[in-house]
C-alpha angles and dihedrals in degrees: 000000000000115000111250107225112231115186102187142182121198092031100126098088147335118040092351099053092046089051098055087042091057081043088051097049093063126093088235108101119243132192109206130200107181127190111208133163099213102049096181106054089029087063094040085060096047090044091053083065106075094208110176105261100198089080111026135038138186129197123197125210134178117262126153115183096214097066103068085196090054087059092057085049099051092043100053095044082056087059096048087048089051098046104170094344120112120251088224080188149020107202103191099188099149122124138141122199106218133142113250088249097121133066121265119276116273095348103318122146088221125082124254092257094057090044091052105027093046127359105045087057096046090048082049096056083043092058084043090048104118094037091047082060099038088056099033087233126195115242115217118187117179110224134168142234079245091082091082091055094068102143117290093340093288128120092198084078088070092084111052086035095052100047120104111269100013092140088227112153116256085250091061082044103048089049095051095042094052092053103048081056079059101051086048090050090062089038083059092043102058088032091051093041119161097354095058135040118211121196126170107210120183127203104220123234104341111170089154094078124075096264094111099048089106089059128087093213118089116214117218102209097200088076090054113088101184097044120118129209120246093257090053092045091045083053094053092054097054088060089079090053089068120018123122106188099087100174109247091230096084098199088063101082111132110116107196125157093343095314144102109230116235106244100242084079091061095027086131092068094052105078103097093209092066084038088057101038089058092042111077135192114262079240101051087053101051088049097058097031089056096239109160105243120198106279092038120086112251114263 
């Protein structure tokens, strides 16, 4: 069999390194290019595996998400790893859960969970965007159920809750990061068209990942009837690598527990000119996150 070609961020631990070692564990062959922040003991993990390597092999890159210019550096040292193959799927997994009380990464007026969560990962598929369409890739963004929970049902709070050093709990954050992904997952969906499938898949309840190491509460998962553990989240997310049943309505793209949510649940996300205002050019963001560009002179 041909080897399928994953490019993946988030994948150093919790719900994302779970995820490639279930991948890793088929007798399906997988390429991996993986973005982490922390090489060394990203590679010792993968290395503790003792996946066969003679058929799959993973490659680990530095990435940190909050470096915009670090993304345009992952990303174009994935397509010089990829040379003429084809990238069969972009697994954005990546997300952080922190209160807007600090100010913005390298200069930018957003916090660090927007940065990370959203706009990072939508900068990234900008970079891919002609392989995504060459190899009529599959675009899997891991969302979440905490999309429908944006302050008081209005997306106009994005903007005041968003913004670095708001002082918003990581709760408000998480939730308006996590919708503005969304917004940036139907943007990609109507841009990529027919030579791209998008699909937003959530987990489930997962406590058991690092998500919450930036909270000073502790969850007891045991009081949770509805949590999962990582290997069944894991599990969940791997669904949207396969599955063949993409439903014909574009706009219905949310994978969660096996099914494809009806879009009333997500009916916020729907409105295109929200879609298009959170989903900026790759132009526009190079231009207020201070990437060099080109024609600029490097920084």
């Amino acid at each position: 069999m041909m080897a399928k070609t994953v490019v993946a961020t988030g994948a150093s631990s919790g719900l994302g390194f779970e995820a490639v070692k279930q991948l890793l564990q088929q007798t399906q062959p997988y390429r991996f290019i993986l973005g982490a922040r922390n090489l060394r003991a990203t590679q010792a993990a993968y290395d503790g595996l003792k996946y066969d390597s003679t058929k799959h092999t993973v490659s680990i890159l530095p990435l940190e998400l909050t470096d915009l210019r670090g993304v345009k550096s992952f990303a174009q040292q994935a397509l010089e790893r990829l040379g003429g193959d084809n990238l069969d799927i972009l697994f954005l997994n990546a997300g952080m859960n922190k209160p807007a009380t600090e100010p913005g990464p390298n200069g930018s007026k957003w916090c660090e969970s927007l940065v990370v969560n959203h706009l990072s990962q939508h900068y990234l598929m900008h970079v891919l965007e002609e392989k995504l369409c060459q190899s009529h890739s599959r675009v899997v963004v891991v969302s979440s159920g905490i999309i429908r929970n944006i302050r008081d049902q209005n997306p106009g709070t994005l903007d005041i809750d968003l913004k670095a050093g708001s002082g918003a709990s990581a709760f408000v954050v998480y939730s308006a990061s996590k919708f503005a992904q969304l917004l940036s997952a139907h943007w990609w969906r109507r841009r990529l068209g027919n030579c791209g499938e998008v699909v937003a898949v959530s987990p489930g309840l997962v406590p058991g990942t690092g998500l919450g190491r930036y909270l000073n509460i502790k969850v007891d998962a045991n009081s949770l009837p509805d949590a999962k553990s990582v290997d069944e989240g894991a599990k969940s997310l791997l669904q949207a690598f396969t599955r063949d049943d993409l439903p014909s309505d574009p706009e219905q793209i949310f994978l969660s527990g096996g099914n494809w949510w009806p879009k009333n649940v997500y009916s916020l996300s729907l409105d295109k000119a929200l879609q298009e205002k959170w989903s900026p050019s790759k132009e526009q963001i190079e231009k207020e996150e201070i990437i060099p560009t080109a024609s600029s002179p490097p920084l």
